[in-house]
N, C-alpha and C positions, 0 to 999 in steps of 0.2 A: 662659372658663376659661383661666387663666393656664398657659405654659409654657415653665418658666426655664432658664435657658441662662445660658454669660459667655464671653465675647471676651479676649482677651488679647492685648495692645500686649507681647508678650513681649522685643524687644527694653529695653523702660523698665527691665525689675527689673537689681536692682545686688545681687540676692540676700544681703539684709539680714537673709532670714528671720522679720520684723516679722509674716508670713501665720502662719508654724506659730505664733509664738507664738499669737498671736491665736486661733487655732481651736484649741487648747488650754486656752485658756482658759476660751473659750467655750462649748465643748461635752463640760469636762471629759477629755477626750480623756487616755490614761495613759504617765505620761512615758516617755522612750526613744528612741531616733534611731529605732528601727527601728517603733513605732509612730506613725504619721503617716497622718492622715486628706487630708492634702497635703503637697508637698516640692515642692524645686527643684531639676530636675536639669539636667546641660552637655553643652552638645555643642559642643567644639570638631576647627577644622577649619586646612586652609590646610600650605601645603610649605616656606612659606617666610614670611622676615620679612610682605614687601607683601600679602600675601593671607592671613596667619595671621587667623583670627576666635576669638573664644568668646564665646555663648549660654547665656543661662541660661532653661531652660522648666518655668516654675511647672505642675504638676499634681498632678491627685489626680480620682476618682470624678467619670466623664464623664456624668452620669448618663444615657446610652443612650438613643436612644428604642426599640432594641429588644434588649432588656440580656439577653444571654446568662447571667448569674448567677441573674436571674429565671428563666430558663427551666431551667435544672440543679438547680433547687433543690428539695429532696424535702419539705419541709415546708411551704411557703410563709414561711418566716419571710422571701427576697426578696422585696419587693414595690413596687407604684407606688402612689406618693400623691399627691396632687393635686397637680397643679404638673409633672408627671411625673418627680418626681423617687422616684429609685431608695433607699429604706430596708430598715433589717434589722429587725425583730420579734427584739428580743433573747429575749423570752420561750419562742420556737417554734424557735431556732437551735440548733441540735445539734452545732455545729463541727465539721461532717463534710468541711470545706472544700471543697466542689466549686462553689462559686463564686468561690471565692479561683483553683481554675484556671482557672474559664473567662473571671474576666474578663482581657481584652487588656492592660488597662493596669496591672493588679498593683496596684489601689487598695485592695483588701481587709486586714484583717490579723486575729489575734486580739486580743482585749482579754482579759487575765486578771481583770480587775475587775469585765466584764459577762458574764463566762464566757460570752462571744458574738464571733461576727465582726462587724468594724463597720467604717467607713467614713465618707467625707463626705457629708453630708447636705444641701449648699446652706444651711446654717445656718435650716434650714426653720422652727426654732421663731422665731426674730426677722424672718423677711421682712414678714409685715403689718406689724410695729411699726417698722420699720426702711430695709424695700423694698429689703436689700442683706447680703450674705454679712461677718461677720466679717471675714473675710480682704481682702475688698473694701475697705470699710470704713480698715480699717488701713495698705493699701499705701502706700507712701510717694509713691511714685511714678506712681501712678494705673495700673499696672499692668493690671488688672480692669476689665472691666464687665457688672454681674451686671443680666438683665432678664428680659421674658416675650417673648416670640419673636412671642408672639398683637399685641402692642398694636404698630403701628407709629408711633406715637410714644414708644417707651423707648427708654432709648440704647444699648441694643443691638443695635436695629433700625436705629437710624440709624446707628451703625457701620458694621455688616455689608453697610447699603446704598452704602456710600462705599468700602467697602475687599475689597480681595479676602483669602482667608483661604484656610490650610488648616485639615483635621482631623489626629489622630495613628493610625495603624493603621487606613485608610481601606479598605483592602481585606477587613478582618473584618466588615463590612456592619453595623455597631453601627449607625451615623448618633447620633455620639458628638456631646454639647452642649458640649465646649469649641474653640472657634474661634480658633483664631490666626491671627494680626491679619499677613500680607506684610508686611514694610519696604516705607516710602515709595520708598528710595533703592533704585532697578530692579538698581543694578547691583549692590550688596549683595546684592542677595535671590537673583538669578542666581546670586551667585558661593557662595552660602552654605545656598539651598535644592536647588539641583539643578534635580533632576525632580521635584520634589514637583507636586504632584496642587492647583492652584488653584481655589477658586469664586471666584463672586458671589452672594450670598444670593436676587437674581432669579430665577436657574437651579436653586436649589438649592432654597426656599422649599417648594414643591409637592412634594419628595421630604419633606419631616420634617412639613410639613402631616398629609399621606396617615400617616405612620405612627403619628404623635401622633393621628390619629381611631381609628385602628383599636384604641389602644391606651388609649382614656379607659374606656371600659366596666370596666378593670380596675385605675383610679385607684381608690384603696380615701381615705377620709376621712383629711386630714393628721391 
């Protein structure tokens, strides 16, 4: 049983925004800055010329392996589908938004179209036919890499085995599935990550293992 995940080379994007369009398209999604199922946002940094940097970091809906929106949600319209990925039941959503607060990363929004809250969905309906996220897909840059965590031969596995990576708001205990990818160059990463919080997928493997089993029994049918 597959469970998908994507890596991000976030140094690559040249924030083209070639993704929103893409997953806009793709998933209908309702126009508007402020609705986006994913976006790119900047963090720059640096005090002076020689050390000034800016970063551009694609995100959107981390799908969790233990997604706090799931668990606030009064109706079950959160839920996991196969793949462990995190969907909304626009049918059962009541736009009471208290998963729009609880998740960490503000991937949430309303749609006035689906008179629901909605969000990304790993482009769940095109993976068999496709084996990869819209957004992926389109990056110009090879940005992405969208895979199942289970097969260690995807290339996401083979990524994550070669590079060390952090997560975004690591201290909210999500054990969030998008991965970003360290700079090769050490001394960029030093000067531009801090203290950020590094794995290796070796060390970390047996933490999303364990929560991804605990959590298939409530994998409901894509």
């Amino acid at each position: 049983m597959a469970n998908y995940a994507m890596a991000l080379e976030y140094q690559n994007c040249i924030d083209c925004r070639a993704c929103e369009v893409a997953c806009k398209d793709e998933n209908g999604v309702m126009l508007g800055a402020d609705k986006q199922r994913i976006w790119v946002g900047i963090v720059e940094g640096g005090t002076t010329l020689a050390d000034a940097f800016l970063n551009f970091y694609p995100s959107q809906c981390n799908h969790c392996e233990d997604a706090p929106c799931i668990t606030v949600c009064p109706t079950g319209a959160s839920h996991f589908v196969e793949g462990g990925i995190v969907k909304v039941d626009y049918d059962m959503c009541i736009i009471c938004k208290g998963c729009m607060e609880a998740c960490p990363y503000e991937a949430r929004f309303v749609d006035e179209t689906k008179h629901a809250v909605d969000k990304c969905t790993f482009c769940d309906g095109r993976i068999q036919e496709y084996g990869t996220t819209a957004c992926s897909a389109t990056c110009p840059t090879k940005v992405r890499t969208f895979g199942d965590l289970e097969d260690p031969n995807s290339d996401i596995v083979k990524v994550l085995n070669k590079r060390e990576f952090f997560v975004l708001k690591e201290d909210e205990g999500t054990l969030p599935k998008l991965f970003y990818l360290v700079p090769e160059d050490e001394e960029y990463a030093k000067r531009t990550l801090g203290n950020v919080k590094r794995h290796k997928w070796a060390e970390f493997k047996a933490k999303y293992e364990a929560e991804a089993n605990a959590k298939k029994p409530e994998w409901k049918k894509a």
